[in-house]
C-alpha positions as CSV (number, residue, x, y, z in Angstrom):
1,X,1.7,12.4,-22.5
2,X,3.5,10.4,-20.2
3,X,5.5,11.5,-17.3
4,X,7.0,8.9,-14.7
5,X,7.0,10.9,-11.7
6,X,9.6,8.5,-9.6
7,X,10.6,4.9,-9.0
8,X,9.1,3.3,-6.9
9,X,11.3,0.4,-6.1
10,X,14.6,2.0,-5.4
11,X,12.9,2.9,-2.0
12,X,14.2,1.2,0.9
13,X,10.9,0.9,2.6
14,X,7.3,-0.4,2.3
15,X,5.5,2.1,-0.3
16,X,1.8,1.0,0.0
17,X,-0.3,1.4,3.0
18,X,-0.8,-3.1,2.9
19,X,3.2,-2.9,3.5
20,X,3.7,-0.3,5.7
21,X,1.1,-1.9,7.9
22,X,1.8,-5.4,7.6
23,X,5.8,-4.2,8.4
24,X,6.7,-5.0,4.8
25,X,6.3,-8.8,5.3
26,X,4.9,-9.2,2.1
27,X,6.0,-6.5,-0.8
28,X,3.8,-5.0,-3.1
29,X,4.5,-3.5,-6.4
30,X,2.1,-0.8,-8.4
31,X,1.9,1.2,-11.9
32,X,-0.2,4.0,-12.1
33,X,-1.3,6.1,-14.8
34,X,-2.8,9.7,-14.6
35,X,-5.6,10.7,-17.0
36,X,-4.8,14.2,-15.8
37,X,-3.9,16.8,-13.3
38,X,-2.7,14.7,-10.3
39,X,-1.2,15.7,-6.8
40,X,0.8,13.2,-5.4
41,X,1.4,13.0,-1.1
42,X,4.1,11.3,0.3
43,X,2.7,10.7,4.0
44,X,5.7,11.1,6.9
45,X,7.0,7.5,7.4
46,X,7.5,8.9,11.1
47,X,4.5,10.2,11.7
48,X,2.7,7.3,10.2
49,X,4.3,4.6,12.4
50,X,4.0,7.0,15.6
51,X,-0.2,7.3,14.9
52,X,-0.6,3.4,14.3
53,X,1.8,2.8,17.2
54,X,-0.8,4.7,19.5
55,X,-3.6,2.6,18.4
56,X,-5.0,0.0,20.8
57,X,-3.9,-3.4,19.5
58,X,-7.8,-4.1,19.2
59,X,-7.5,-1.6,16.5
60,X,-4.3,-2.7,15.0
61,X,-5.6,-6.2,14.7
62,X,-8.9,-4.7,13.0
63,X,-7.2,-2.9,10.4
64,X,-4.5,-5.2,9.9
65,X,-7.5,-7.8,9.5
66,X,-9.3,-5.9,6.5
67,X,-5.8,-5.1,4.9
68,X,-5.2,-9.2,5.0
69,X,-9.0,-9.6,3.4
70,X,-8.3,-6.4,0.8
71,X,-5.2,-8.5,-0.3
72,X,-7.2,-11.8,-0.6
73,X,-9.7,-10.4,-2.6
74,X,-7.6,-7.9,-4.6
75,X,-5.4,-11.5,-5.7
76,X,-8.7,-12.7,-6.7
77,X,-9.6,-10.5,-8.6
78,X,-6.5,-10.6,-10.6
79,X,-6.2,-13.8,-10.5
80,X,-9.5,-13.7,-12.1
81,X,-8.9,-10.9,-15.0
82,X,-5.3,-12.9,-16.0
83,X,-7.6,-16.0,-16.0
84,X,-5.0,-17.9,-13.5
């Protein structure tokens, strides 16, 4: 049995952790469907943006590197499956 648990895009800011860090420059939209039992956490949007403010912008511009080449190959790989 399906239960939709929430919409996602009647939020008025970035959802996924790509958008959240990349400031919602580029949107991202997701289905998910649980086999089972699931717990869903919604992180603090204020507590998030005060523990990646505190990072050292070496940091920052690590992570925000691997979300840029988890995005690249995620499209890929998509890109790949829908044979486009």
């Amino acid at each position: 049995m399906e239960k939709i648990l929430g919409n996602l895009s009647l939020l008025s800011r970035p959802v996924s952790e790509m958008a959240f860090l990349e400031k919602g420059k580029v949107p991202r939209a997701a289905s998910a469907l649980a086999l089972g039992y699931v717990r869903l956490d919604v992180p603090d949007n204020d507590k998030l943006t005060k523990e990646c403010d505190s990072l050292s912008p070496l940091s920052k511009k690590l992570i925000l590197t691997l979300v840029r080449r988890l995005r690249f190959v995620t499209d890929a790989a998509v890109r790949l499956v829908t044979n486009q």
